[in-house]
C-alpha atoms as a printed R data frame, in Angstrom:
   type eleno elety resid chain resno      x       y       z
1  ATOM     1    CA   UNK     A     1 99.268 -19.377 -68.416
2  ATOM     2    CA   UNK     A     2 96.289 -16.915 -68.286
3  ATOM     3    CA   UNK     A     3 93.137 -17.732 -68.285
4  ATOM     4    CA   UNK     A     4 90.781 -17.092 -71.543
5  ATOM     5    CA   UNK     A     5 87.873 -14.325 -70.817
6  ATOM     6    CA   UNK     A     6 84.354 -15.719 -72.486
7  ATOM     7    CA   UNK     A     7 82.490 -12.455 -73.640
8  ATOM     8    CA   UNK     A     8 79.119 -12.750 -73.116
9  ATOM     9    CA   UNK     A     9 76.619 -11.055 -75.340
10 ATOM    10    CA   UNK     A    10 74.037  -8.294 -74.823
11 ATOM    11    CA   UNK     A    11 71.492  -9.937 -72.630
12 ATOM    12    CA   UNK     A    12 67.534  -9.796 -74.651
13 ATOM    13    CA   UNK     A    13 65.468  -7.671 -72.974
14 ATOM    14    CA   UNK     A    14 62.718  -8.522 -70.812
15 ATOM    15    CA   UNK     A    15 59.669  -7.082 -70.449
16 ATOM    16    CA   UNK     A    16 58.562  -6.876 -66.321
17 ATOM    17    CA   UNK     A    17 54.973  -7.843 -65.309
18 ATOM    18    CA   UNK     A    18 52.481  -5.895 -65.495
19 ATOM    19    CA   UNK     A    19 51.196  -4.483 -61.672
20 ATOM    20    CA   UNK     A    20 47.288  -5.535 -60.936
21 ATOM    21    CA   UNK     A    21 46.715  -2.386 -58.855
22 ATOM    22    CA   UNK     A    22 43.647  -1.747 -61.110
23 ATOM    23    CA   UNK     A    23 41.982  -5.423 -59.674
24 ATOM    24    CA   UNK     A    24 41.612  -3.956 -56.381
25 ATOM    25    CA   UNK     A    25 38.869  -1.187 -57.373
26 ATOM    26    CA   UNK     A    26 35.860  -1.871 -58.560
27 ATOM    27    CA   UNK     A    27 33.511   0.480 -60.650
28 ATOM    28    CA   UNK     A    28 29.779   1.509 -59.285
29 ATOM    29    CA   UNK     A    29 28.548   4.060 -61.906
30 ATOM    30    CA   UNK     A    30 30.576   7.309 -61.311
31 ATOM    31    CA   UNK     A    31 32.283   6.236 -58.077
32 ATOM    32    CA   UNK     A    32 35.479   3.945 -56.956
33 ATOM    33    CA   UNK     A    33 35.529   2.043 -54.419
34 ATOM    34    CA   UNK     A    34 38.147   0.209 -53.032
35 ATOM    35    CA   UNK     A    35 38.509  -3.068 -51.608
36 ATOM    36    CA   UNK     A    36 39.139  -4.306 -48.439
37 ATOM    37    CA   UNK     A    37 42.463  -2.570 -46.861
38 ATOM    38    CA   UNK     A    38 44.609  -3.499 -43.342
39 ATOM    39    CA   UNK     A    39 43.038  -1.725 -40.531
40 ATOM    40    CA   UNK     A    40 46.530  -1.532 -39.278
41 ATOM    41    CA   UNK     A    41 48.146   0.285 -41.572
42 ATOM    42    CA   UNK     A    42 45.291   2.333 -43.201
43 ATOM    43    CA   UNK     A    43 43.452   2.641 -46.234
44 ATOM    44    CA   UNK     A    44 46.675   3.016 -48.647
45 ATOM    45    CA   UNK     A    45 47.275  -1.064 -48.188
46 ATOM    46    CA   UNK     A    46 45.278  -3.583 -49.600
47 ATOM    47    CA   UNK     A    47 44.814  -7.127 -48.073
48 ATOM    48    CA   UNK     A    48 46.046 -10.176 -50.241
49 ATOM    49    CA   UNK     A    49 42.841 -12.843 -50.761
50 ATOM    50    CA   UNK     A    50 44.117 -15.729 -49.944
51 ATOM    51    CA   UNK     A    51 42.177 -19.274 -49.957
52 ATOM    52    CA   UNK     A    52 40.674 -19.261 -46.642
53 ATOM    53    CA   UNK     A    53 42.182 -15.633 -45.167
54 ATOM    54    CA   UNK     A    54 42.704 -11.993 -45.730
55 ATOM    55    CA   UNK     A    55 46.487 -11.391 -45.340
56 ATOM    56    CA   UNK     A    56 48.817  -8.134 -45.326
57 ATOM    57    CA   UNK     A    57 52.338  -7.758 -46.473
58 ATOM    58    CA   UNK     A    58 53.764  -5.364 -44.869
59 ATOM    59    CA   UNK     A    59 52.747  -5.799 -41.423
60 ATOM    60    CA   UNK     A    60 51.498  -9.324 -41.392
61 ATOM    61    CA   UNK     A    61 48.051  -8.827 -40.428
62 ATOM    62    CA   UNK     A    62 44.931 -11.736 -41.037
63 ATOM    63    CA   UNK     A    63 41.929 -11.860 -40.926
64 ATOM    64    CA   UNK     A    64 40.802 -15.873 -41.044
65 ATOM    65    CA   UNK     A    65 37.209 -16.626 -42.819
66 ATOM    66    CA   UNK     A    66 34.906 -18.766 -41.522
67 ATOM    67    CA   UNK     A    67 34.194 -22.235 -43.841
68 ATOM    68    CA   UNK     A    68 30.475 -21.243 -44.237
69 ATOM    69    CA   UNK     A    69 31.486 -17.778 -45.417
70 ATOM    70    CA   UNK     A    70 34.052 -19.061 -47.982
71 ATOM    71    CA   UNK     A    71 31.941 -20.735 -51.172
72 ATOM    72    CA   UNK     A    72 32.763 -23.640 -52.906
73 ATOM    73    CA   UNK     A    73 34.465 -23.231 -56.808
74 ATOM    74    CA   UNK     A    74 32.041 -26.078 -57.866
């Protein structure tokens, strides 16, 4: 006896997320600056903030802060 085929509908689209390039520049006046990047790979990269490190994703690079440079949320 064959087996019954279950159409499935049109799937909803989703919208993706938005990219946060635009966090890692910041704004002095007339000039861009950009933040810190992996002095492996060169300035395209940026290094990922992490709680207590500076971290890059394509070659695996970090930089560890100190404790005393690292200040407290409260």
């Amino acid at each position: 006896m064959p087996r019954k085929i279950i159409k499935k509908g049109k799937k909803p689209h989703k919208n993706k997320p938005t990219s946060k390039k635009y966090t890692k520049y910041k704004i002095e006046g007339d000039k861009i600056t950009r933040e810190r990047s992996c002095p492996r790979c060169g300035p395209g990269i940026f290094l990922m903030k992490a709680k207590d490190r500076l971290y890059c994703g394509r070659c695996h690079y970090s930089e560890f802060q100190s404790k005393k440079e690292v200040a407290p949320k409260a």
